[in-house]
PAGUSE-433107 format. One record per residue (C-alpha): z, y, x; residue in one letter. Coordinates in steps of 0.1 Angstrom, whole numbers, plus 5000, padded with zeros to 4 digits. Example, Ala and Ser with C-alpha at 12.3 -4.5 7.8 and 13.67 -1.06 7.14 Angstrom:
<pts>
507849555123A507149895137S
</pts>
This chain:
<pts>
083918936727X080818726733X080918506764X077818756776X080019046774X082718906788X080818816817X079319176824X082619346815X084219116847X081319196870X081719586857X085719556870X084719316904X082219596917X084619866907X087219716926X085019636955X083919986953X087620146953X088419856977X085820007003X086820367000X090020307005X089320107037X087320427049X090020657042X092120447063X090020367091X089520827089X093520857088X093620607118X090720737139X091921127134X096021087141X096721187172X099520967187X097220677182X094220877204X095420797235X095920377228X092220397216X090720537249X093320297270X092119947245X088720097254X088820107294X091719827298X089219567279X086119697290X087019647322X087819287317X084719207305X082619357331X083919137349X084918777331X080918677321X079818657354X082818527375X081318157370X077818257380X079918407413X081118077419X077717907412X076218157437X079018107464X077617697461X080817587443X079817237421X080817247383X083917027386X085017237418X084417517394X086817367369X089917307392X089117687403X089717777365X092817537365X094517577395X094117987394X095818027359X098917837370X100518117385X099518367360X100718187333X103718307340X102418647335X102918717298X106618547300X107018807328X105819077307X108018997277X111018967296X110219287313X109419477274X112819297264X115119427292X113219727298X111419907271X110420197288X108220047313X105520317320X105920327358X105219947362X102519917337X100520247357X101820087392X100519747375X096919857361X096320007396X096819777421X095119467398X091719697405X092519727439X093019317441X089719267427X088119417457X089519097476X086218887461X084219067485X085618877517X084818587503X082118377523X079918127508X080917787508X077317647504X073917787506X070517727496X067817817518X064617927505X062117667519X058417697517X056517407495X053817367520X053417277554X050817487572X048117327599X045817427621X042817217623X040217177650X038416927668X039716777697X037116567699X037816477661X040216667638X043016757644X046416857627X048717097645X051417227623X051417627624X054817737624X058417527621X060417747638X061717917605X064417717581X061917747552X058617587573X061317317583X059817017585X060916617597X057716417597X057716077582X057915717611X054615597595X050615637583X050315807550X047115887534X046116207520X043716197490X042216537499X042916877521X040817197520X039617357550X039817757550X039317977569X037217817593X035618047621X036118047658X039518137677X039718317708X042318267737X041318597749X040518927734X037118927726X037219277719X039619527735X040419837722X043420097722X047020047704X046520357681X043420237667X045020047639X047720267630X046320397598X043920117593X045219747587X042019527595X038619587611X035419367611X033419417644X029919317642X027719217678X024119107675X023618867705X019818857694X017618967662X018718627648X022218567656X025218737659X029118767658X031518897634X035218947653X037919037631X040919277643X044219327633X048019437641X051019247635X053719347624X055019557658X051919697661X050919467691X047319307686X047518917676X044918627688X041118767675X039018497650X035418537650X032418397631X028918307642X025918357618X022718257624X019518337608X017018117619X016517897588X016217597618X019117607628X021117727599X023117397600X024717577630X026617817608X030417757597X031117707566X034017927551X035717617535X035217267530X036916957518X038016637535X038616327518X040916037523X042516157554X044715887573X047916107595X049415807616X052416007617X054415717637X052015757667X052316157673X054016317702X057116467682X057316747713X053716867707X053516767674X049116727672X048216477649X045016357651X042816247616X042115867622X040015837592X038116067567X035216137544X033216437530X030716497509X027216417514X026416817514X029116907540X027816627562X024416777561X025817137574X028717017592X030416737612X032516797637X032516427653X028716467662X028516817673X025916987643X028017287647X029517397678X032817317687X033417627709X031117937714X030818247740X031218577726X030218867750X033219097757X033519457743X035619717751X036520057732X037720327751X040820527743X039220897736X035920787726X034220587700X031720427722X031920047728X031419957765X029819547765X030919407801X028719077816X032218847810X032118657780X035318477760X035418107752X036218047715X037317727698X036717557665X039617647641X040417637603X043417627579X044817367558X047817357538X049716987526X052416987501X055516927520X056816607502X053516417514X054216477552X057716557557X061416397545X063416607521X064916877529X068616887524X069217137490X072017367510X073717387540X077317367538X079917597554X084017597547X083817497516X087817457518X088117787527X086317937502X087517767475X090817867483X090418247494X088718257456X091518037441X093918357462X091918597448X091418437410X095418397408X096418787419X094018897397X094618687369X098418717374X098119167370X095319147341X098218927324X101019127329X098719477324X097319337292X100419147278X102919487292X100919747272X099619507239X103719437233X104219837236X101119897210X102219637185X105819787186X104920107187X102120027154X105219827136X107920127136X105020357121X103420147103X100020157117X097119867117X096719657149X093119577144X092319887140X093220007176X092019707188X088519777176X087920007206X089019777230X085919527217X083619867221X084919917254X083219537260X080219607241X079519897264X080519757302X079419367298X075619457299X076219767316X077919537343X074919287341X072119547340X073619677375X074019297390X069919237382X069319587395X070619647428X070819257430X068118997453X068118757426X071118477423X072618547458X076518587460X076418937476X074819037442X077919037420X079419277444X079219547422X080919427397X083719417411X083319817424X083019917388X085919717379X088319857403X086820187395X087520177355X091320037363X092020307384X090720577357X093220357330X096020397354X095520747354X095320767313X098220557308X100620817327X099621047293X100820757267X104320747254X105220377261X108720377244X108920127218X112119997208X115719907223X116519607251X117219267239X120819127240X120118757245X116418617256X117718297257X119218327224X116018437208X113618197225X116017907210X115918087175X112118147176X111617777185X113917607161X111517777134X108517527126X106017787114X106617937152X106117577166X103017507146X101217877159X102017797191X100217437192X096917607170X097017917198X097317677218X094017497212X092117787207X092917877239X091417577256X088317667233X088218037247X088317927281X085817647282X083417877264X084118157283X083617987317X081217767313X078817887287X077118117313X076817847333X074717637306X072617957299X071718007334X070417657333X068517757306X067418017324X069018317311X069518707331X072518837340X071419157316X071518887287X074618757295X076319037292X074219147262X076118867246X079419027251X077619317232X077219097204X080318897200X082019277201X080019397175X080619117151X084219157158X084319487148X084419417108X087019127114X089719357133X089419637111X090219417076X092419127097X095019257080X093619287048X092318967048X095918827062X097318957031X094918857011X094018467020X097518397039X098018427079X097618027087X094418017065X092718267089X093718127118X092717767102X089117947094X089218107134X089517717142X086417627121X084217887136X085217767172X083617397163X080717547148X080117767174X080317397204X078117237182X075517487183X075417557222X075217207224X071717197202X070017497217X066717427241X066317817246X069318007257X068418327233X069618097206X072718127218X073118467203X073518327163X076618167170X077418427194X078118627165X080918387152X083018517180X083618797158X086018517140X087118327167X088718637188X088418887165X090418747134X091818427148X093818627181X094518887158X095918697134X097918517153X099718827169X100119007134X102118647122X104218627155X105018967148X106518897114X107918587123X110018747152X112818957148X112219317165X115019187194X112318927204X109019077192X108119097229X109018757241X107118567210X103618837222X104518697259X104518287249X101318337227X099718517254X101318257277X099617967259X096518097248X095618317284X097618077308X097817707299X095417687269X092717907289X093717657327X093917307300X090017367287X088617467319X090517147341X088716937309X085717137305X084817117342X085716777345X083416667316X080816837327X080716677363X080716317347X078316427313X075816657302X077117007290X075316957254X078016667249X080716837262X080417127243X080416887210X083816687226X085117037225X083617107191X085616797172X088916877191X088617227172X087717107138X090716827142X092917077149X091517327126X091917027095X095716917107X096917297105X095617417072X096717067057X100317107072X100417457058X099217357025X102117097023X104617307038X104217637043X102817727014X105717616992X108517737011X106618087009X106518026970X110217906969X111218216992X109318436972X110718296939X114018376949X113318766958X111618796923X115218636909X117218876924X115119146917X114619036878X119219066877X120619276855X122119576870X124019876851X123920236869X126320526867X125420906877X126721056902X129221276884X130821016869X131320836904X132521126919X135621116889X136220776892X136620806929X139221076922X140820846898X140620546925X142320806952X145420926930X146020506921X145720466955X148320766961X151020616934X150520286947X151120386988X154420596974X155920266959X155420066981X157520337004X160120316976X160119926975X160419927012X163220157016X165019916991X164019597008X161619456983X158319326994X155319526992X153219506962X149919296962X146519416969X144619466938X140819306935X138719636943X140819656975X137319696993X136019976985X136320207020X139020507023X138720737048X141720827070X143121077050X142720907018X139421047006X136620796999X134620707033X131520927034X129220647046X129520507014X128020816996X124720807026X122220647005X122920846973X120221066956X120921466956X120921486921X121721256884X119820986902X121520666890X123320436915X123820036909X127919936910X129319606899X130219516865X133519396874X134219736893X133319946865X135219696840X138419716857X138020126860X137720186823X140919966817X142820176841X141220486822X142520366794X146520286807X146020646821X
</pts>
């Protein structure tokens, strides 16, 4: 066969294996979906981890809201999983003693939605007021200009002027027209209910006249009236105010003001050669102040009634000034208890943490026992439970931008509704789900010393270890680097949507891929995919990058967790399945997950997060290298030495008998036996010692002679052919023979 055809015939075999390889997947992914015991631990992997996710995306912006700094963040994360750590190890110890636990797991999902509610008493420890840029002045001339700050009664017009003479390059003028004291015109309160502003027009003469504007504030009381004089005699047109104007080079002697009326007056100042021609306060060429004749509108009738008084009204115009020219800086927030609240959240972060551990670690140990004694796929079921994040992280986000006032703490309230809400509706499913798995252990001490005098368990528990710090920095401070970046809330949790989706494929063929490429190789690979994944939030500029090597979560949680539980599982013995589930958990959720956030936090205080996340990024690929060359050296060959040694055994030569011709040599075995007993009754009754026990003294009698009927349990109904020893089967034919 030509190289050519060689070549093509291979391809040919690859793609029909890949094809069969795929349709069996599908058929087992049907079978899985459509049994029905396993119904009931989709829906719960759905809700239980759903509702964790809803949640665990946005707990760091909480914190950022509630005015909690990145490192304070950090000893939140550390100090909160100290106490839950213990939550697996609780949760083994309860599957190992217990094993029907359905009342505390129910009693246990409950309450941990009910603790969640405990967030909402939380008060800020810091908060950011929402100043205003600008300062606002009035300006008028008193005999020169005049600054007089509008309002800084309200936190955000706050302002502290500076002890000294600054000099403003320019400030614009608006407004400008001519306030009144007094109510130039008067007219009833019900006017302006329907109608916001009205321009009053009153001709004084054929050439000049006064336009008064009127409006309501807010409570509908009437506010002080501004009008405008207009002249149209071309003679004295200089008279008319200008809507706007510039000044130039203004000097405030700031250091010289009354601080209790707060008027500064402009000590220097020029403008340009056209507004000097049309206007100059200093020398008069347009009136400082102006009488406007005094109307009054009636409260039935539209008529105006003009009265002989007359209202005084003042030069006056707005300016605005940047607030960092004029004022000091504002302090950034105003701090409350910040003790108090980082303590009431560390309460609240430990309870909850402490029941989503033992919820979560209680009723994973019950799935994986319950899928090893029926011989059903973990990743499989576990699927849902990633769906179940896909769908409530951006639902949870989409309601926190919605009903939200945009980054205030009181936002993420909701959140936590929905949570409490979804672990309530679990509690209620899990009442339906047979939770009975497998007997108590004997000895938990026992099997802890057994599981850690094995090195492969050692070695998993150092790699789960690591990836847990991984998990935790990235899952607690990566929102916090995208919201820098400014990303949503909805995007956020979008993210969630994508990591689950990409883990999708990797939990349905984990074990497939286990058995095909070896359990430590996965979880080296996980490893990998973690450092890849640090290095590229630390490149991005734009936080929708982010979503790439969001994907590769798929790997890192998908494959790499699930790996890890489907190896403990056959490393462990069934007596201490459980406990090995609740020391992974332990050090991957507890002191892994509290180790990366103490480091991540603290890095991030003293360094930028784009370096941190690459610190993070070699301790991954270091650890990732160490394990896969440790299991290459020696796990590897004591799998192929231990494998060796079953293919031996199998490969002996065996000889088998039917069962016919067992049944007659056990009749032959019983009447020996009889002959033999009535001797040694003879020998006995004469004084002579009893005779010796022959070699095939083993085999089993029953108490009335007859050949023990466990030994016949695992015998075939029919001519199926049983294995016996050669030296058995030897030593019957010779007595055949004597016979």
């Amino acid at each position: 066969m030509s190289t050519r055809r060689q070549l093509s015939w291979r391809a040919r075999q690859g793609g029909q294996r890949l094809r069969e390889g795929g349709r069996m997947a599908a058929l087992t992914c049907w079978a899985d979906f459509v049994t029905p015991l396993l119904v009931p631990l989709k829906i719960t992997f759905f809700i239980i981890m759903g509702a964790t996710q809803c949640v665990a995306p946005f707990t760091t912006l909480l914190l950022r809201a509630l005015g909690l700094t990145v490192q304070e963040t950090g000893f939140v994360y550390t100090i909160g999983p100290i106490i839950p750590v213990f939550a697996p190890l609780l949760a083994g110890i309860i599957a190992d003693k217990i094993g029907n636990f359905r009342c505390i797991l129910v009693f246990s999902v409950a309450l941990s939605g009910f603790i969640s509610l405990a967030y909402l008493a939380i008060p800020p420890a810091r908060t950011s007021p929402n100043y205003s840029n600008k300062v606002s002045f009035s300006l008028s001339c008193d005999p020169g200009f005049v600054l007089t700050p509008s309002s800084l009664k309200q936190d955000k017009d706050k302002c502290v002027f500076f002890n000294k003479t600054v000099t403003l390059s320019s400030v614009e003028a608006k407004e400008c027209g001519y306030l009144c004291k007094q109510a130039a015109v008067e007219y009833p309160a019900k006017l302006l209910k329907e109608v916001k502003k009205v321009k009053l027009v009153q001709a004084v003469n054929p050439l000049l006249y006064h336009m008064c504007k009127i409006q309501n504030s807010k409570d509908n009381m009437p506010v002080t009236q501004k009008c405008f004089r207009k002249n149209l005699n071309k003679s004295l047109s200089h008279e008319n105010m200008p809507k706007s104007f510039m000044i130039h080079n203004l000097r405030l002697p700031l250091s010289e003001i009354d601080r209790t009326q707060l008027k500064i007056p402009v000590a220097n100042f020029t403008m340009s050669a056209e507004e000097l021609r049309s206007f100059e306060c200093l020398k008069g060429r347009v009136p400082k102040k102006i009488s406007v004749p005094k109307i009054t509108m009636e409260e039935d009738s539209p008529d105006f009634t003009e009265t002989a008084a007359s209202v005084e009204c003042h030069f006056h115009c707005q300016a605005t000034i940047s607030h960092n020219l004029t004022c000091e800086d504002r302090p950034h927030s105003i701090v409350h208890n910040v003790a108090l609240s980082f303590w009431l959240f560390v309460t609240a972060n430990v309870l909850s943490k402490l029941f989503i551990g033992l919820t979560y670690t209680l009723f994973e140990v019950a799935v994986v026992a319950i899928l090893k004694e029926y011989g059903y796929d973990y990743g499989l079921q576990r699927i849902y439970g990633s769906i179940g994040g896909m769908v409530f992280a951006p639902l949870s986000g989409f309601f926190i931008d919605h009903f939200g006032k945009g980054g205030h703490y009181q936002d993420y309230y909701v959140m936590f509704i929905f949570y409490c809400c979804l672990k309530v509706l679990c509690a209620f499913l899990l009442m339906k789900v047979d939770l009975r798995f497998k007997v108590p252990a004997r000895s938990l001490c026992e099997n802890m010393g057994n599981l850690l005098r094995n090195l492969e368990v050692l070695l998993l528990l150092c790699v789960v270890f690591i990836s847990g710090m991984c998990y935790g920095f990235i899952e607690n401070f990566l929102p916090w680097h995208l919201h820098d970046l400014g990303a949503t809330n909805w995007f956020i949790g979008c993210l969630t949507t994508i990591a689950s989706v990409a883990a999708l494929p990797f939990l349905a063929c984990s074990g497939a891929i286990c058995k095909k490429f070896g359990n430590f190789q996965a979880i080296a690979f996980g490893l990998v995919c973690y450092s890849i994944r640090c290095i590229g939030y630390s490149l991005i500029q734009d936080y929708y990058w982010c979503a790439p090597f969001e994907v590769l979560e798929g790997v890192t949680t998908g494959l790499l967790v699930t790996a890890a539980i489907i190896y403990g599982s056959q490393l462990a013995s069934k007596t201490n399945v459980a406990t090995l589930q609740g020391i992974l958990a332990t050090l991957h959720y507890g002191l892994g997950k509290s180790i990366g956030s103490l480091l991540g936090g603290y890095l991030m205080s003293k360094l930028k997060a784009p370096f941190t996340f690459q610190i993070f990024s070699g301790i991954s690929l270091v650890s990732a290298f160490c394990y896969y060359l440790i299991g290459k050296l020696l796990i590897m060959p004591k799998h192929a030495r231990a494998l060796k040694r079953r293919q031996e055994i199998m490969a002996m030569p065996i000889e088998t008998i039917s069962r016919k011709e067992h049944k007659k040599m056990s009749t032959l075995k019983r009447k020996e036996e009889t002959k033999r007993s009535d001797k040694a009754k003879e020998n006995e009754q004469k004084g002579q010692p009893p005779l010796p026990v022959t070699e095939n003294a083993e085999v089993h009698m029953g108490e009335n002679g007859v050949l023990d009927d466990t030994q016949m349990t695992d015998l075939p109904p029919d001519d199926t052919m049983i294995s016996l020893d050669e030296s058995f089967v030897e030593n019957e034919g010779q007595k055949k023979e004597k016979s």
